[in-house]
C-alpha positions in Angstrom: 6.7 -9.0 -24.1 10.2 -9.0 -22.6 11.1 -12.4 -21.0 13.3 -11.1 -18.5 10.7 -10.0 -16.4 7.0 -10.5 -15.7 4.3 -7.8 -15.5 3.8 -8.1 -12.3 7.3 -7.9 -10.9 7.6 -4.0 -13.0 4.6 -3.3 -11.0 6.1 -4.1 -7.6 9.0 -2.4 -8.8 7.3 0.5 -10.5 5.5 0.9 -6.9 8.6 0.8 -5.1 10.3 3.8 -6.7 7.4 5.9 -5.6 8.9 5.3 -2.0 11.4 7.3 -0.7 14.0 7.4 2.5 12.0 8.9 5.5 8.5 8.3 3.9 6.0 6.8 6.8 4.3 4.1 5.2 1.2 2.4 6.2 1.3 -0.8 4.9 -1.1 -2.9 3.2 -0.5 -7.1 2.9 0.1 -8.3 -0.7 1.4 -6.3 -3.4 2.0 -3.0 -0.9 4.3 -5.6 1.5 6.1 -6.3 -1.4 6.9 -2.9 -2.7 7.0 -1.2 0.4 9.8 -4.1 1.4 11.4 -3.9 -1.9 12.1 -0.1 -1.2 13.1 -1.1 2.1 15.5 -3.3 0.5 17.3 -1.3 -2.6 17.0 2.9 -2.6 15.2 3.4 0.9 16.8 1.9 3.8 15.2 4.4 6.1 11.6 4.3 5.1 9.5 3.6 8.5 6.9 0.8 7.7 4.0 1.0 9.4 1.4 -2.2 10.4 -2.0 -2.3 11.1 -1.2 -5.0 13.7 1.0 -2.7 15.8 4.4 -2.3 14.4 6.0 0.7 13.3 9.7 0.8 12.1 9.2 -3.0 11.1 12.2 -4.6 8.8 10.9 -7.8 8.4 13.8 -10.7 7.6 11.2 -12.2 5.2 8.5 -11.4 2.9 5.0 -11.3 6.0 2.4 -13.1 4.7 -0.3 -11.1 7.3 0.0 -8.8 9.6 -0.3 -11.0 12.0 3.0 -12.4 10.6 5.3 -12.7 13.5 8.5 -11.4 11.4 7.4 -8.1 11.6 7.7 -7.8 15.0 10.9 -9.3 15.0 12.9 -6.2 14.2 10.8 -3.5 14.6 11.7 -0.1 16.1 8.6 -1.1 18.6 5.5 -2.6 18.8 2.3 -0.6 20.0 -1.1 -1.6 20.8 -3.8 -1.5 17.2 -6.3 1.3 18.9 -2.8 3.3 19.8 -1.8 2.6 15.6 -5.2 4.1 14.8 -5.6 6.6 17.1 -2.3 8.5 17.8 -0.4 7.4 14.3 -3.1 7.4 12.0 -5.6 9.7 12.9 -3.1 11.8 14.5 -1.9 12.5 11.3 1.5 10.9 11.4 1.0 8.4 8.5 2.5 10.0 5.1 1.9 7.4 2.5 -1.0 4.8 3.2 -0.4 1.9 0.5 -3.7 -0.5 -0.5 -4.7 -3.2 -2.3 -8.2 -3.4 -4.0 -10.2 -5.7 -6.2 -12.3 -2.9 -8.0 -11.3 0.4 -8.5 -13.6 3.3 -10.3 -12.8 6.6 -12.0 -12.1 8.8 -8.9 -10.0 5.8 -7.4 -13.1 4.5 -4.9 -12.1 1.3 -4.2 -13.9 -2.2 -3.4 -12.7 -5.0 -1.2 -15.8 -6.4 0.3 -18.1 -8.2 -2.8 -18.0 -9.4 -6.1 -21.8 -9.0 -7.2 -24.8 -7.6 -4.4 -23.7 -7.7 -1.2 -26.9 -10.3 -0.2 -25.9 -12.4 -3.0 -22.3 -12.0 -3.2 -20.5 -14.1 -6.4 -17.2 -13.4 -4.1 -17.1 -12.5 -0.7 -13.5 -10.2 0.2 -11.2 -9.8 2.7 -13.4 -6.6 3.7 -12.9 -3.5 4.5 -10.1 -3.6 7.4 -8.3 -0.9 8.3 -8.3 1.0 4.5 -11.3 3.5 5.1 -9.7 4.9 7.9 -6.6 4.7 6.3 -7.9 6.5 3.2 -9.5 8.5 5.5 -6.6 10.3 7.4 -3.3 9.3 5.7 -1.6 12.4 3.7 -1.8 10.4 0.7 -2.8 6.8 -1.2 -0.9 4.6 -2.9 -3.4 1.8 -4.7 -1.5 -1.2 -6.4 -3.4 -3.4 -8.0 -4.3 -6.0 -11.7 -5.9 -3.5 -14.4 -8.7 -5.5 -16.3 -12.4 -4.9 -16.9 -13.5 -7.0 -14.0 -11.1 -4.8 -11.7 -11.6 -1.1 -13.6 -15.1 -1.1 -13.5 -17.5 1.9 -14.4 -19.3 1.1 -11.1 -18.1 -0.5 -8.2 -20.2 -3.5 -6.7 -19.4 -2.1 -3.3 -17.8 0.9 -2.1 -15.2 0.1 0.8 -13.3 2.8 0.8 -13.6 6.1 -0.1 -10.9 7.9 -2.7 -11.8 11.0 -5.0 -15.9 10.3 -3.9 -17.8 12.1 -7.0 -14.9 13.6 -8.0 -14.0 17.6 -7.9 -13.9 18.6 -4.3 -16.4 16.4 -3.1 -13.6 14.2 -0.9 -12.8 17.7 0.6 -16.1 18.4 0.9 -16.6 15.2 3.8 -14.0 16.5 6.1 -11.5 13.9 5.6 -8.0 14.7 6.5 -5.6 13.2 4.0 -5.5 14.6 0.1 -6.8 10.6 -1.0 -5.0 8.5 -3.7 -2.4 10.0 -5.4 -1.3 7.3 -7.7 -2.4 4.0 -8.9 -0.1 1.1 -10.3 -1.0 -1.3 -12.3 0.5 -3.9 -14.7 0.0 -1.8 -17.7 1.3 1.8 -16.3 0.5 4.3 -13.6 -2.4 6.5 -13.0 -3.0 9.8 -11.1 -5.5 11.9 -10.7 -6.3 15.1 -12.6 -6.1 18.2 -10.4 -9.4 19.4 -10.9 -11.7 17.0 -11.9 -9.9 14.0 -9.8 -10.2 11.9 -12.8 -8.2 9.2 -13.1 -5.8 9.7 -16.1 -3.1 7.4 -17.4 0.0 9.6 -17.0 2.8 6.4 -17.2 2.6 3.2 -19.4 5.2 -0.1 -19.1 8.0 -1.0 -21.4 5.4 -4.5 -21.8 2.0 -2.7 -22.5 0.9 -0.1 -25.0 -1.8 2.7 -24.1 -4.7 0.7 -26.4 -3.9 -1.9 -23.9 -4.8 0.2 -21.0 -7.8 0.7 -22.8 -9.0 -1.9 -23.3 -8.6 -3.3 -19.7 -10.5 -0.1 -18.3 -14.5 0.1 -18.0 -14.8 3.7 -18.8 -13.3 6.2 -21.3 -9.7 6.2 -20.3 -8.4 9.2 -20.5 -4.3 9.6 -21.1 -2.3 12.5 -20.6 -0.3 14.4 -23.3 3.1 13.8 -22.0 1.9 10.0 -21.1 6.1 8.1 -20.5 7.3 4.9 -20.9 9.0 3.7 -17.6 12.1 2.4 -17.0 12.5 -1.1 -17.4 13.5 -2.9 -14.0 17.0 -3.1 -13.3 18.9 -6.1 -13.1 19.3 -5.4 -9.2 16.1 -4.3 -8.5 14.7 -8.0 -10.0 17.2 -9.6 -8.1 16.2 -8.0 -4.8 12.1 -8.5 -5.8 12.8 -12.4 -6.5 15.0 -12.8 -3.6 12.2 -11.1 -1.5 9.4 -13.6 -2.9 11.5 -16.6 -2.4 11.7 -15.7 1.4 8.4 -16.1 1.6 8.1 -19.8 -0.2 11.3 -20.9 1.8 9.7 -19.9 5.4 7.5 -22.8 6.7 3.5 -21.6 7.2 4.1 -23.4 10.6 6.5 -21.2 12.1 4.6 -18.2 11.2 0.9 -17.7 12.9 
């Protein structure tokens, strides 16, 4: 592995680059805050961030920590009201990119964020559901960013939260929901996306740090790769900077001052 950078900061960054100037973003707390924010940051000073708390345009001075997080109101372009942000934004169909979290992912990119184990005898109990079916639901497209491992890429999810690629083909289509689904899953071992037809989830990108048999391994079914699978670029020395400059906001704001 290279020293000069941990897996997880060339998946934040890897994320970021997905994000481009004028992209609408519907963003997600954890690792979507950070890359969203990161793209903010370095190539994409006019992406519009979107909260589910009721900010649109946000520029937050610090890294959020929820969206309850009282920098992102700060600066924002304006502040609506959260059945406005779901109704007239999301559903409305003016929410590009939505980027998500999850804790398990399947093959056709269903995600789970409510249990670990049966949901009457949970091992874990989640965060839940939150705003990410409806996001899934009706924005154009899905970003997922998330840890790939067996207990995360799992041939069956323990709970389905939110909807992505259903039973794969055209079955999504076949429910009547608006957006296309997930488009592209980052991990800390490459990038995914799904095939066209099948809606498969196939390893089409793989990290400077990890090798395809490592993919493999961390992956509870039969990973497929595609033929022209790339390395990506390394992170560049200003991208890090901007990423660990962008973390240490975070530490170096007190919880207090930020309900």
């Amino acid at each position: 592995m290279n020293a000069s950078y941990a897996p997880g900061e060339m998946m934040t960054i890897a994320a970021s680059r997905l994000l481009k100037n004028g992209d609408v973003c519907f963003v997600g707390i954890g690792r979507p805050n950070a890359a969203a924010n990161l793209a903010r940051l370095t190539h994409a000073p006019e992406i519009v961030l979107v909260y589910e708390s009721g900010a649109i345009g946000a520029k937050p001075a610090t890294l959020p920590i929820s969206i309850g997080d009282d920098v992102i109101a700060e600066r924002a372009q304006t502040i609506v009201s959260i059945p406005e942000i779901f109704t007239y934004w999301l559903q409305g169909g003016r929410i590009g990119i939505g980027f998500l979290g999850a804790a398990q992912i399947d093959r056709f990119a269903n995600i789970n964020t409510t249990v670990i184990g049966s949901y009457a005898r949970p091992q874990s109990r989640l965060p839940g559901a939150g705003g990410a079916p409806e996001i899934a639901t009706h924005a154009r497209e899905v970003f997922v960013i998330m840890d790939q491992s067996l207990r995360s890429f799992v041939k069956k999810l323990d709970f389905l939260t939110t909807v992505g690629h259903l039973d794969g083909g055209d079955s999504r289509a076949r429910t009547g929901a608006r957006g296309a689904g997930p488009s592209v899953v980052i991990t800390q071992l490459g990038v995914l996306r799904p095939d066209p037809a099948s809606k498969e989830l196939v390893l089409t990108q793989i990290h400077p740090t990890a090798s395809v048999e490592d993919a493999r391994a961390a992956t509870g079914w039969e990973l497929r790769v595609a033929d022209d699978c790339r390395t990506t670029e390394p992170p560049t020395p200003d991208e890090l900077a901007a990423l660990r400059a962008l973390n240490a906001s975070r530490a170096a704001t007190p919880r207090s001052s930020r309900l």
